[in-house]
GUNU-730461 format. One record per residue: residue in one letter; x negated, y negated, z of N, C-alpha, C, CB in turn. Coordinates in steps of 0.02 Angstrom, whole numbers, plus 32768, in hexadecimal, padded with zeros to 4 digits. Glycine has a CB too. Layout:
<sites>
AXYZXYZXYZXYZ ...
</sites>
This chain:
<sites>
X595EAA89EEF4591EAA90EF175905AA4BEF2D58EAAAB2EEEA X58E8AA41EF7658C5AA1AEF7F5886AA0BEF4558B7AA29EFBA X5894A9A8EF4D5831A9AFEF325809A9AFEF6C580BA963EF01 X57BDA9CDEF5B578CA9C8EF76575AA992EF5B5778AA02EF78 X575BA963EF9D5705A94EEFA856D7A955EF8C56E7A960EFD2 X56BFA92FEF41566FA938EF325645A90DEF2A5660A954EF02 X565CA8D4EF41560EA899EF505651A85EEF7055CBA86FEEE4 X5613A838EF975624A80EEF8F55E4A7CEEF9F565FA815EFAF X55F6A789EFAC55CAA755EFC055CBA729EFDF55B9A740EFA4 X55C8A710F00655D4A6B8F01055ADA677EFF755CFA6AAF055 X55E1A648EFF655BCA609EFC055D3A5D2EFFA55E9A5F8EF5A X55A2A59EEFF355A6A559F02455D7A533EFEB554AA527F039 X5625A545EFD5562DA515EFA35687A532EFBC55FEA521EF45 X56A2A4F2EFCA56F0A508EFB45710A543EF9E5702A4E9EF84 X574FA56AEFAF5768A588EF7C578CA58EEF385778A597EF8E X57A5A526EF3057A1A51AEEEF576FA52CEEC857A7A4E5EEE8 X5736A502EED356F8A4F3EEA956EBA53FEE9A56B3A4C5EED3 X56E0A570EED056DDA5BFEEB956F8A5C5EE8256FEA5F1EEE2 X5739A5C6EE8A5786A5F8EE51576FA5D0EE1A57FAA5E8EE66 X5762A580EE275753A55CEDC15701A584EDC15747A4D1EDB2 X56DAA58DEDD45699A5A8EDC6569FA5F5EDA6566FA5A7EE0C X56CCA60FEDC856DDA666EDC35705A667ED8C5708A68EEE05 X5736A645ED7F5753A645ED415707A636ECED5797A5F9ED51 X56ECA61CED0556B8A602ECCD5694A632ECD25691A5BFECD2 X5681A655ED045662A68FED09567CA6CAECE5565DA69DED46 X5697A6E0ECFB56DAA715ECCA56D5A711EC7C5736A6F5ECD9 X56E5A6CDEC5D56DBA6BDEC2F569AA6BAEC0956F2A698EC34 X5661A6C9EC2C5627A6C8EC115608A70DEC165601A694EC2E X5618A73BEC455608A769EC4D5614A7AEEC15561EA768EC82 X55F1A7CCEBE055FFA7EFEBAC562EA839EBBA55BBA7FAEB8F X560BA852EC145652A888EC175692A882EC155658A8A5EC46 X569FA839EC2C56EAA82FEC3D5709A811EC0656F7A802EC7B X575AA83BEBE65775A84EEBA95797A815EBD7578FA89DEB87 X57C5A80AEBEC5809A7E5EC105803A7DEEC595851A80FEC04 X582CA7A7EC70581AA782ECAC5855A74BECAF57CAA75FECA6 X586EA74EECEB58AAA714ECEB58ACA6F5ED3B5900A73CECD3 X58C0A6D7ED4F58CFA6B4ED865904A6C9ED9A58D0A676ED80 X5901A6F1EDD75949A708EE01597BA6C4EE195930A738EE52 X59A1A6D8EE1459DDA6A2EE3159B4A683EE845A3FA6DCEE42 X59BFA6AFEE9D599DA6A3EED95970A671EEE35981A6D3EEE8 X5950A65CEEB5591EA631EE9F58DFA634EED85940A5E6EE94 X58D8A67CEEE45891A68AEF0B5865A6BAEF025899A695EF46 X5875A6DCEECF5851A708EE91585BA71DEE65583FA72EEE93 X5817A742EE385827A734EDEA5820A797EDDC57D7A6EDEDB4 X5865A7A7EDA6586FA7D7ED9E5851A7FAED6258A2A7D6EDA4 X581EA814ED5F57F0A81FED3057E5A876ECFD57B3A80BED5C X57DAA88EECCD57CBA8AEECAA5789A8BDEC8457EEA8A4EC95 X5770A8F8EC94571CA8F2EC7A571AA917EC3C56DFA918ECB0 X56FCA926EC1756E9A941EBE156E5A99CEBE956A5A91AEBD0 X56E3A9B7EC2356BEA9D7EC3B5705AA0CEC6E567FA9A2EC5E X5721AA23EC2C577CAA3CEC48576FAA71EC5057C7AA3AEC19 X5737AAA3EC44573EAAE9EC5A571CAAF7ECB05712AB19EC1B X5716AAC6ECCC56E2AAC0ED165720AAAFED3E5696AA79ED1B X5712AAB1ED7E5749AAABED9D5757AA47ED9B573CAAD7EDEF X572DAA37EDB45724A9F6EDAB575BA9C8ED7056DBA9F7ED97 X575FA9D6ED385762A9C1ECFE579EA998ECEF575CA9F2ECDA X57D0A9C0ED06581EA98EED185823A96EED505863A9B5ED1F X5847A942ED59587FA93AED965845A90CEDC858A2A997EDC0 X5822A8F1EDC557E6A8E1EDE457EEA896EE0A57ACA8E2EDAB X57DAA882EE2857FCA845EE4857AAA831EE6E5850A85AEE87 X57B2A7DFEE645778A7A7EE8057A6A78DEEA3574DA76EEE4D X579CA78BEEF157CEA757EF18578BA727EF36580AA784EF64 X57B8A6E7EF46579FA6D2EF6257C1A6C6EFB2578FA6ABEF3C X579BA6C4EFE557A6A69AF0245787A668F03257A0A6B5F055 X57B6A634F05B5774A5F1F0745762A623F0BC579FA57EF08F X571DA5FBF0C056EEA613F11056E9A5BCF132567BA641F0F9 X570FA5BCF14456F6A561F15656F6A527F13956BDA555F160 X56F4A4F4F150571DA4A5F13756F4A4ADF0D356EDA438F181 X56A2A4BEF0CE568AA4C5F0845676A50EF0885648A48FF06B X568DA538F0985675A587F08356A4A5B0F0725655A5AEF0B7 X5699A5E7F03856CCA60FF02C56AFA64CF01756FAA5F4EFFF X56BFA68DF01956ABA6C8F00756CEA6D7EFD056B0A6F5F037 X56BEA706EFA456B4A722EF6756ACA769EF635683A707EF4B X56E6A78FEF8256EAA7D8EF835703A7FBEF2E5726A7ECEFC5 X56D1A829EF1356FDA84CEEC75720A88EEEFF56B2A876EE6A X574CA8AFEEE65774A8EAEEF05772A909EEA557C4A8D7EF0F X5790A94EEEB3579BA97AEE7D57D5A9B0EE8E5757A99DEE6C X5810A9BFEE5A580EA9FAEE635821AA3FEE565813A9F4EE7F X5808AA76EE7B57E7AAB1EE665825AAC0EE2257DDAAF4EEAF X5804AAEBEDF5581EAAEFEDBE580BAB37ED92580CAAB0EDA0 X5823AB78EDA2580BABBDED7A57F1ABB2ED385844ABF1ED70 X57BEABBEED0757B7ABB6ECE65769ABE3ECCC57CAAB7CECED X574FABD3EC855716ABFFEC7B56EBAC00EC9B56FDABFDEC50 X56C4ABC8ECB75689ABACECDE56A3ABADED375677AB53ECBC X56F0ABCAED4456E2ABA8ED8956C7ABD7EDAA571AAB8CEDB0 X567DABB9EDC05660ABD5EDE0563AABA5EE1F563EABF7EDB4 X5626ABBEEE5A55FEAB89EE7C55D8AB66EE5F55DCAB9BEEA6 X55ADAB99EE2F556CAB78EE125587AB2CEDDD553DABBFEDDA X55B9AB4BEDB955D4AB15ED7555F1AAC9EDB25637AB4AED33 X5608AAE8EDD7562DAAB4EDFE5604AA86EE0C564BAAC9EE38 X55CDAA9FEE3E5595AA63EE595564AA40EE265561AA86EE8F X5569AA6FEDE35548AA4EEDAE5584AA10ED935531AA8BED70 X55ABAA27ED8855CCA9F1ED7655DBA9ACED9A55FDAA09ED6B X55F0A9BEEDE855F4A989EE2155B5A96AEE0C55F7A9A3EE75 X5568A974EDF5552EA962EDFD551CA92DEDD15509A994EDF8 X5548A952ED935546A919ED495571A8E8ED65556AA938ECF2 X5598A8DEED6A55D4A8A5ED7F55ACA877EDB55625A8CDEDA8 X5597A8ACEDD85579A862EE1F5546A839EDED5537A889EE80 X5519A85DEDD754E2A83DEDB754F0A805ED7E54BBA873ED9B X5524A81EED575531A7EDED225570A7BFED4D554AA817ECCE X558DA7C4ED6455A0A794ED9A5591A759EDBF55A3A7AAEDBA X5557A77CEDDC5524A73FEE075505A71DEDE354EEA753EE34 X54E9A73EEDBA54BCA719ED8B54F9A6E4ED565489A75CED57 X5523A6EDED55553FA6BDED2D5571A69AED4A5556A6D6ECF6 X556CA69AED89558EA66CEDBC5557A638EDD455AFA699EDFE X5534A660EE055506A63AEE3454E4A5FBEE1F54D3A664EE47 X54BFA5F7EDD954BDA5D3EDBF54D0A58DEDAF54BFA5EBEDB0 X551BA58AEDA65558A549EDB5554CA53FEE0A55C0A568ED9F X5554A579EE345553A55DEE77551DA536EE855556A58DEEA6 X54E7A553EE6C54AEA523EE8F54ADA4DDEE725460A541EE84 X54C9A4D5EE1C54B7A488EE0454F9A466EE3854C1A476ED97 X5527A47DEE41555DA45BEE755552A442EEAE5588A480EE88 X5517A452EED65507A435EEFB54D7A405EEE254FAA459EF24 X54C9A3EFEEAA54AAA3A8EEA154C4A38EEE65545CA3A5EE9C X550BA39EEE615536A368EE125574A34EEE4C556AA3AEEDAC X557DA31DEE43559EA30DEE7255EEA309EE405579A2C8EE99 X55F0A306EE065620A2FCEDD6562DA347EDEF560DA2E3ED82 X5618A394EDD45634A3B8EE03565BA3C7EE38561FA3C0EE0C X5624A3ABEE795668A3A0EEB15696A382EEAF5663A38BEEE5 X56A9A34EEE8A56DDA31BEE8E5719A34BEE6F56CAA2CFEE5F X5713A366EE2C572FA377EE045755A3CAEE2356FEA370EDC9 X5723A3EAEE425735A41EEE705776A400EE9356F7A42FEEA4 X5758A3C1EEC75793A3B0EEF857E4A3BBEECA5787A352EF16 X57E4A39CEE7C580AA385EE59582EA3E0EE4957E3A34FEE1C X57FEA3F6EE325833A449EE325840A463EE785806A495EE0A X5836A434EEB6584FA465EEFA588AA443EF03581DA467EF46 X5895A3F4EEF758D4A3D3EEF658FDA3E7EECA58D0A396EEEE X5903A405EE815923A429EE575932A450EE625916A435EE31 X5916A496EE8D5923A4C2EE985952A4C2EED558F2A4DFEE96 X5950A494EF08597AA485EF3F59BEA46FEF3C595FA45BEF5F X59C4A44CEEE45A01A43AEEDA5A2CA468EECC5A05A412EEB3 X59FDA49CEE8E5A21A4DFEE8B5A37A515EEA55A13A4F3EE75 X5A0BA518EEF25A1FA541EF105A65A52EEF4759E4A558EF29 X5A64A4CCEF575A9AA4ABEF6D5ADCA4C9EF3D5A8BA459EF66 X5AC7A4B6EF0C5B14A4CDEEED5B39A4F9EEDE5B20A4C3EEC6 X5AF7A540EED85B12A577EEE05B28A595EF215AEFA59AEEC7 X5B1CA57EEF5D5B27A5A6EFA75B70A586EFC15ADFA593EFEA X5B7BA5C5EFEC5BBCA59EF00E5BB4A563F03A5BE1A5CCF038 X5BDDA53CF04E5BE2A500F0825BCCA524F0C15C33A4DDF08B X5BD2A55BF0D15BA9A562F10E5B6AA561F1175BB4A590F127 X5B4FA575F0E15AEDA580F0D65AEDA538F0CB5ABFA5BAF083 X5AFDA510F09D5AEFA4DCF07F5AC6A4A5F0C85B3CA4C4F057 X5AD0A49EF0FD5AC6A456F1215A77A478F11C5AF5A43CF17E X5A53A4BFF1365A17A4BCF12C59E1A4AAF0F65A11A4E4F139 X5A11A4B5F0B459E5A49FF08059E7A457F08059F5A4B9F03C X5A2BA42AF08D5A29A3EBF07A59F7A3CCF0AA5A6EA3CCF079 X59DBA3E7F0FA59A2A3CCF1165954A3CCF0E9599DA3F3F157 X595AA40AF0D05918A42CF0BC5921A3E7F06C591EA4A3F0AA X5954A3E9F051593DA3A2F0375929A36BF0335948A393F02D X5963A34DF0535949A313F0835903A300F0965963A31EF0BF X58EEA33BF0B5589AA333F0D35876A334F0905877A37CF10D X5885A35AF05D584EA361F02E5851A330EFFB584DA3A2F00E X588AA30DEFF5589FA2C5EFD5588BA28CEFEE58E1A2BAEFD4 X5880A292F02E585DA258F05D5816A250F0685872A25FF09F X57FEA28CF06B57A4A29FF06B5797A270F012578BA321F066 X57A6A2B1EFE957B0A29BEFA4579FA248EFA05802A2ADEF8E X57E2A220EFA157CFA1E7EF9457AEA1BDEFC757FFA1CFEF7E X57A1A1D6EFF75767A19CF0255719A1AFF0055765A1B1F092 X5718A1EEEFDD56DBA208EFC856C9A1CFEF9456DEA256EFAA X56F8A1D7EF5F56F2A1A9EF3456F1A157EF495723A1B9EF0A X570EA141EF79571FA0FCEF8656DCA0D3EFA4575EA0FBEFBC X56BAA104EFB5567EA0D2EFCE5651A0EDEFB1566CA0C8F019 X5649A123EF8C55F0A13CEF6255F9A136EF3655C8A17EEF5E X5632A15FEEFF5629A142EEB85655A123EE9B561CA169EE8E X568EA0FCEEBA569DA0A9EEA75683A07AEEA656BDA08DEEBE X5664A06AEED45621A02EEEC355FAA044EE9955EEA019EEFD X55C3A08DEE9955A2A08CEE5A55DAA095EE02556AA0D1EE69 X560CA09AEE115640A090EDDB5644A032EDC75695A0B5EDFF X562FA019EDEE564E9FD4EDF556099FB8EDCF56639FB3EE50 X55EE9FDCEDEF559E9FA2EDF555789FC1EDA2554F9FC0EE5B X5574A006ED92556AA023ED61557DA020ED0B5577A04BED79 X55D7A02CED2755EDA039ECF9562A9FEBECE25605A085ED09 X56529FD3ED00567F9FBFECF756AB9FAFED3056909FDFECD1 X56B39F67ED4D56CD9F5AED7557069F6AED7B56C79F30ED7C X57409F71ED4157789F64ED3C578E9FBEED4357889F32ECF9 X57659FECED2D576CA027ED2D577BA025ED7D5731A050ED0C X5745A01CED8C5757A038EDE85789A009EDFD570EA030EE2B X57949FD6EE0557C79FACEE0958059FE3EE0657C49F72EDCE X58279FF3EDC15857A018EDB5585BA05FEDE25853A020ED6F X5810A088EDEA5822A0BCEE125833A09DEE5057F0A0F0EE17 X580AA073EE76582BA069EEB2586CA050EEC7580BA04BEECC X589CA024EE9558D3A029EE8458FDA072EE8E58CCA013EE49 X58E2A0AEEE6A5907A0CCEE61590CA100EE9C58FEA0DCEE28 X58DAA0F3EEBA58BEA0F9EEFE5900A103EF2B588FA0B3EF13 X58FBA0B8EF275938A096EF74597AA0B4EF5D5948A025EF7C X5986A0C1EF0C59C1A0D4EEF259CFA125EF1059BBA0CDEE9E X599AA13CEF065997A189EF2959B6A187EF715943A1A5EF32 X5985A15EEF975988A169EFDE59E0A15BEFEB594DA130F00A X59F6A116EFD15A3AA108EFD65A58A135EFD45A53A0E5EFB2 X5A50A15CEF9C5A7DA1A4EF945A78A1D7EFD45A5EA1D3EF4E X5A36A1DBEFDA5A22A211F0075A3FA1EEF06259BAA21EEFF9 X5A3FA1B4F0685A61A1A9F09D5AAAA1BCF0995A58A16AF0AC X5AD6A1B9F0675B22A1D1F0695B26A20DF07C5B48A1CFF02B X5AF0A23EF0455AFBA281F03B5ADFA294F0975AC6A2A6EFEA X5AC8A288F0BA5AB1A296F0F75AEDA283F13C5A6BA26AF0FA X5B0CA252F11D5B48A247F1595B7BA272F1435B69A1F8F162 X5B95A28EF10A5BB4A2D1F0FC5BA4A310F10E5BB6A2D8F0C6 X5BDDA327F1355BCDA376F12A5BCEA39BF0DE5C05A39CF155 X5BBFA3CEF0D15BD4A3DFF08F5C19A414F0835B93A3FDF071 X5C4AA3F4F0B95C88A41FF0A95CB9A3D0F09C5CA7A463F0F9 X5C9EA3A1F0AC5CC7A365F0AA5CC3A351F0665CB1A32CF0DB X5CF8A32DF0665D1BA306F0185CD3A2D2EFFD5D78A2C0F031 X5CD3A2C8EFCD5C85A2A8EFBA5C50A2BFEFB45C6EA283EFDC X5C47A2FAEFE05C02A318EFDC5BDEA316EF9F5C05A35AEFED X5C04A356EF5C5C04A375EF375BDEA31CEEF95C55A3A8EF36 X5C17A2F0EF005C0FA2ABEED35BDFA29BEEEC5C41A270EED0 X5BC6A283EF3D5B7DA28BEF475B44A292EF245B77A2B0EF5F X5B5BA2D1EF3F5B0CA30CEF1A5B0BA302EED65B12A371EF20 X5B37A305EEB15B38A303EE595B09A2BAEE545B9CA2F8EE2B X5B18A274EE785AF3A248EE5E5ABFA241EE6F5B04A21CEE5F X5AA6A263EEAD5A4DA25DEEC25A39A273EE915A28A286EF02 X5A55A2BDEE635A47A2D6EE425A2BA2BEEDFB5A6DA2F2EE49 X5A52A2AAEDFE5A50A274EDAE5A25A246EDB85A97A247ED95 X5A17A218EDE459E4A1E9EDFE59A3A213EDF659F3A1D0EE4C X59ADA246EE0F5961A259EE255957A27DEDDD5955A293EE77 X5974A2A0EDB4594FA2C2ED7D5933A27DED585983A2F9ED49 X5974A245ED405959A213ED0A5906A212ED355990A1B4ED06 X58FCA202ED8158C0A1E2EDAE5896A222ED8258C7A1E3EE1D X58A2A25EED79585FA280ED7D585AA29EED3C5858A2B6EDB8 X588CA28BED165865A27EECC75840A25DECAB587DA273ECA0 X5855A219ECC85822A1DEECC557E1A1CEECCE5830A1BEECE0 X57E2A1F4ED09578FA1FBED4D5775A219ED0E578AA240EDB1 X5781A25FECF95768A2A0ECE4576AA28FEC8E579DA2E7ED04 X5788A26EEC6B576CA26BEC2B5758A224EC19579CA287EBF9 X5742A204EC4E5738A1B9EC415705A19DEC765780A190EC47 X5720A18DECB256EDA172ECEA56A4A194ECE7570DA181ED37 X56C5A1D7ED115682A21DED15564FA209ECF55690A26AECF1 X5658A229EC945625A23EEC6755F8A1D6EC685656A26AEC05 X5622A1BAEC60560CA171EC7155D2A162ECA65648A14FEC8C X55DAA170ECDC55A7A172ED1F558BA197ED0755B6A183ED67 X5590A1DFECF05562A20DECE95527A1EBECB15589A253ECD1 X5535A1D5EC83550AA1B2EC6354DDA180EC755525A19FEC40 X550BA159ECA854E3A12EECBC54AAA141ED045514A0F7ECC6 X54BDA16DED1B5489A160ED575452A191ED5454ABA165EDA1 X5465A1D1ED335412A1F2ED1B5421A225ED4553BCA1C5ED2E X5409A26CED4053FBA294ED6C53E0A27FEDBE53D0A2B5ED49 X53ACA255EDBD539FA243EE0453C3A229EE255377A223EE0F X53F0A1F1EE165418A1C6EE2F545FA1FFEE485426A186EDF1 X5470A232EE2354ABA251EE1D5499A280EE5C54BCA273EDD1 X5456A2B0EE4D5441A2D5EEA1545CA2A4EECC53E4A2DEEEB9 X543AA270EEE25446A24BEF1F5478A232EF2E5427A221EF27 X54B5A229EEFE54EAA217EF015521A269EF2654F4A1F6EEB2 X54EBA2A2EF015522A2E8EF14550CA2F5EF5A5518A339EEDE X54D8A2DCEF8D54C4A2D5EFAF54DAA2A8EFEE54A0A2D1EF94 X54F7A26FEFCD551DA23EEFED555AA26AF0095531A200EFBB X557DA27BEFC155C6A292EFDD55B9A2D1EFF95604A299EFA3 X5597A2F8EFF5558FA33CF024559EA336F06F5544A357F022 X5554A2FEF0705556A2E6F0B555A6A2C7F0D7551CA2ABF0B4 X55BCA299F0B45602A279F0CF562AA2BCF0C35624A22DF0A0 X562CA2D7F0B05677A2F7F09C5665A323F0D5568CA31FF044 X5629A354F1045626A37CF1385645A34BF16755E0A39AF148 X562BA2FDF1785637A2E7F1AE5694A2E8F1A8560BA29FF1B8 X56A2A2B5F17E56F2A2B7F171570FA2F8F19B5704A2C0F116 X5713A334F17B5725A372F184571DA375F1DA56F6A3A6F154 X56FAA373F1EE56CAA37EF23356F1A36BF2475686A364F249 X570FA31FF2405731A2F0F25E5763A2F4F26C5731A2C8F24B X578AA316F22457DCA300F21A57E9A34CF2345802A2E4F1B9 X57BDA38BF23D57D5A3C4F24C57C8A3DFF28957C6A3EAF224 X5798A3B2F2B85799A3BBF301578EA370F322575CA3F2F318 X57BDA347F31D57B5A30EF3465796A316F39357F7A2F1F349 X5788A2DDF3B65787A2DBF3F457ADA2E0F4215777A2BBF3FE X5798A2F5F46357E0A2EFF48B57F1A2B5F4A057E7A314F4C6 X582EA2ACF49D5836A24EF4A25816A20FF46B580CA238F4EC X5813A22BF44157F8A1F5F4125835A1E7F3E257B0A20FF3E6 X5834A1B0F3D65870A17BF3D65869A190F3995870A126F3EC X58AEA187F35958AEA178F30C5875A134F3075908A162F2EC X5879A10CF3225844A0D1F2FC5807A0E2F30C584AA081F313 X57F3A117F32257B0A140F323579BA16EF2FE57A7A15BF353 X57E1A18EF2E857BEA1CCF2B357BCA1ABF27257EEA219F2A8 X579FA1DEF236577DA1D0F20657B0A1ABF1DC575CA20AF1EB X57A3A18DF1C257F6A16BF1745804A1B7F15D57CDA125F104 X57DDA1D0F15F57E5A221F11D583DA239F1425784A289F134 X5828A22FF18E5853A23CF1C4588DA22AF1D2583FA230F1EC X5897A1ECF1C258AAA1AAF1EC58F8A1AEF1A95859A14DF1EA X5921A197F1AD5953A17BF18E593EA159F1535973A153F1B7 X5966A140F10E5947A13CF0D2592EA0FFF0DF596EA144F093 X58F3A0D3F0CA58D1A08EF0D058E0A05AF0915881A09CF0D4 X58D7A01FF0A058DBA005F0695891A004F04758FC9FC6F072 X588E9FEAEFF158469FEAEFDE581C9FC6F002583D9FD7EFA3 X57C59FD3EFF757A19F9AF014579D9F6EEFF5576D9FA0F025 X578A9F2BF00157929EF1EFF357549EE9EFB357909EC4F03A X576E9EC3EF8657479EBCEF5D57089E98EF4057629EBAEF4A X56CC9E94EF4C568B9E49EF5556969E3CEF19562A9E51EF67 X56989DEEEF16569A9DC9EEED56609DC3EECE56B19D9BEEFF X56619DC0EE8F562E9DA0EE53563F9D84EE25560A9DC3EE33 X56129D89EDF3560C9D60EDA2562C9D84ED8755C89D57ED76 X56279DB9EDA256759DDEED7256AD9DE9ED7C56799E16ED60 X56C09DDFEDC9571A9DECEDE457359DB7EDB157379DD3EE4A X57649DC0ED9D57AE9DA3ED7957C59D7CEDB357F09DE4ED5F X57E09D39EDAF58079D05EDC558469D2AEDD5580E9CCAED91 X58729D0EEDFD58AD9D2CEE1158D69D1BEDE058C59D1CEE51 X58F49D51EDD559359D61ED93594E9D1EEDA8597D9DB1ED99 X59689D03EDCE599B9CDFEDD7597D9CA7EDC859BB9CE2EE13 X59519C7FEDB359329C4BEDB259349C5CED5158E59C46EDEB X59269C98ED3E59219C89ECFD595D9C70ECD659099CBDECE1 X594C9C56EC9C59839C33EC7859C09C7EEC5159539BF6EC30 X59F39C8AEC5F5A009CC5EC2759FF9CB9EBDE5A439CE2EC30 X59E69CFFEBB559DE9CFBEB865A109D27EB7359A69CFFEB77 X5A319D1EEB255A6F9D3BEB155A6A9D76EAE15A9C9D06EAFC X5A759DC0EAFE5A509DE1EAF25A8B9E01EAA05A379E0FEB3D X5A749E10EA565A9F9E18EA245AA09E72EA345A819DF5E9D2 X5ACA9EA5EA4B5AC19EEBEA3E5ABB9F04EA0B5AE39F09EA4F X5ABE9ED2E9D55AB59F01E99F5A749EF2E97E5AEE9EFEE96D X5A429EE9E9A65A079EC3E99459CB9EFAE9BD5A0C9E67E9B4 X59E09F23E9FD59CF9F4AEA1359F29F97EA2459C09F2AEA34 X59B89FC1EA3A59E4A002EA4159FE9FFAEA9359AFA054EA31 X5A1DA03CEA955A4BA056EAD45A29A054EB175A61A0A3EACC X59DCA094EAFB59C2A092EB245998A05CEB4D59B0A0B6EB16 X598BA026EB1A596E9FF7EB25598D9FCDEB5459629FE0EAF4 X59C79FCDEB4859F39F9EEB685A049FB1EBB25A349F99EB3F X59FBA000EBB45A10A022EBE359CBA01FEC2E5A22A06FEBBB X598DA025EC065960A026EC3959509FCBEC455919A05CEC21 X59689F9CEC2E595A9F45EC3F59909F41EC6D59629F04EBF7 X59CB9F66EC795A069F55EC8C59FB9F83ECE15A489F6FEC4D X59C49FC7ECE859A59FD4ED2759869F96ED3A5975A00DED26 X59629F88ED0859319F3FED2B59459F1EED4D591B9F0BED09 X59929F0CED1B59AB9ECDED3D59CE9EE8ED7259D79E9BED12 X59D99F16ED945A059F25EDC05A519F28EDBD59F79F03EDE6 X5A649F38ED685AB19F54ED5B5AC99F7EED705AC39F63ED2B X5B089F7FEDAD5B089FC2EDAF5B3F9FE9ED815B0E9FD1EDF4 X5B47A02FED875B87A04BED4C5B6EA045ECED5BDBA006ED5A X5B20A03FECF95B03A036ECB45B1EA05CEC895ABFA041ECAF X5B2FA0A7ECB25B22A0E3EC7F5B65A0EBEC545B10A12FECAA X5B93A0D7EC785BE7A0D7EC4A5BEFA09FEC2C5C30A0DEEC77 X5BB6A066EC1A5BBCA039EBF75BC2A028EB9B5B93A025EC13 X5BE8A018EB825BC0A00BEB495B929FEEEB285BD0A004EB35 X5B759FDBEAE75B389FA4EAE95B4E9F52EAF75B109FA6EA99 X5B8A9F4FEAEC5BB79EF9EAEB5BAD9EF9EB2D5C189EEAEAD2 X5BBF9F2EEB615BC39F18EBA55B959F1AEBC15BE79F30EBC8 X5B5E9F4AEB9E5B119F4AEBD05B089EF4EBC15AB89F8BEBA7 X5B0E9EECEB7B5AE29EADEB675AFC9E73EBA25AF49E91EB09 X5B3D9E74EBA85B6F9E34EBD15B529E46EC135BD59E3BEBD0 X5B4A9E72EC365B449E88EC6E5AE99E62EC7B5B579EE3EC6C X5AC99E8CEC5C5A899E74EC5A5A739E31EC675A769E82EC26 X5A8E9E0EEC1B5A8C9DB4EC255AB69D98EC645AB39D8BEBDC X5AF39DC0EC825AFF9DA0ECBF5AC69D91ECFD5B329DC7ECD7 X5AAF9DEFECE95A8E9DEFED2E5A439DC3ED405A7F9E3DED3A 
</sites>
């Protein structure tokens, strides 16, 4: 049997940011026994409490995007013989679900439009989800998703590169943002290879695996370290105006990189747009560090420090191949560099 149609909505928010909101929703909601994420990774396959109504099994939350930030939020059902199926049980039931639904969704949607750690972190499950759906599709689907990355990897970090890297810099810790923007250019590098490949050619696949790896260490880091950090530091007010900032840039970006001008040159459209960039340049103060190369080396004992330790001074220093290192060679490597 077909399902049928019984609510749906639209939200001014991604169809990532939706599916992580709807998933938390699900989970909070007291009718719903079980709930999983379809492969498909565009809706969530759900179970209500409520198995003698037609409603009760088999029930499905999809999402669609509506535009560069909009996406709809259709539930389905379907029909199912049982004690209650009746019109009346049916629309009562469709009635409970919308209600405890909205109400335990809408809620996250609206603080999302003024946590800006939110949107960021959203972007971070739409790039996850893009990888997974890269790796599961054949080489023929694949070149559309690897665009739809690209763009959202490029918006992404120009979001961060000029609003909350400096207040990362200026707030929290110079050296913190320092390292993301590092890891930055490390991305883009990648993301320039993975873009001159088709994805039926030799490399692709080694490619994609290392953006991959780049970008999770990048957004573990942001997300259990940088983030809650800023978040502390700048206060509810500071954080509105900051989710405000990137709202605003991230429509123009989009605007930009998804209907250029006619005749408008690459050195006109947006960076979000444009081929990968190098970082921006860094203003000097009382706190930039002297150039490595001027310092004296110091001779580092590995057995005096840990792995990891050795492992994130040795990003600093710009080692590359850190990760198949041991501690003797991070340490040698390090003091070279």
């Amino acid at each position: 049997m077909s399902k049928n149609e019984l609510f749906g909505r639209r939200y001014d928010v991604g169809p990532e940011m939706l599916l992580d909101f709807l998933q938390q929703a699900m989970a909070a909601m007291p009718m719903v026994v079980s709930y999983e994420l379809a492969d498909s990774g565009d809706q969530i396959d759900f179970t209500t409490s409520f198995t003698l109504t037609s409603w009760g099994e088999n029930m499905v939350a999809a999402v669609a995007s509506d535009g560069p930030e909009g996406s709809v939020l259709t539930v389905s059902g379907e029909p199912r013989v049982g004690l209650m199926s009746t019109p009346w049980g049916e629309e009562l039931h469709a009635a409970t679900i919308e209600t405890q639904l909205f109400n335990t969704l809408d809620p996250s949607i609206l603080l999302a439009r003024t946590n800006p750690i939110m949107m960021l972190q959203a972007d971070h499950r739409r790039v996850e989800a893009l990888f997974a759906r890269i790796q599961a599709t054949e080489d023929s689907e694949r070149a559309e998703l690897v665009q739809q990355l690209l763009l959202a990897l490029r918006v992404h970090m120009e979001l961060e590169e000029r609003h909350v890297y400096p207040l990362l810099e200026k707030e929290v810790d110079p050296d913190t943002a320092e390292e993301a923007e590092v890891e930055h250019q490390l991305a883009r590098d990648g993301l320039a290879q993975l873009a001159e490949l088709t994805p039926d050619e030799p490399g692709f696949d080694g490619a994609m695996v290392m953006v991959m790896a780049g970008i999770e260490h990048h957004v573990m880091e942001e997300e259990s370290d940088a983030f809650p950090r800023l978040v502390t530091q700048l206060g509810p007010d500071r954080l509105a105006d900051l989710a405000g900032q990137l709202t605003s840039l991230r429509s123009e970006l989009l605007e930009q990189a998804l209907n250029p001008q006619n005749g408008e040159s690459d050195k006109d459209r947006p960076k979000a747009a444009q081929h990968p960039r190098p970082p921006r340049p860094r203003r000097p103060s009382d706190r930039t560090r002297t150039a490595r190369s001027r310092r004296k080396p110091t001779k580092i004992d590995p057995g005096e420090t840990s792995r990891a330790d050795l492992v994130q001074r040795a990003k600093k220093a710009g080692v590359s191949g850190y990760s198949h290192m041991s501690k003797a060679e991070l340490a040698k490597a390090i003091t070279k560099a």
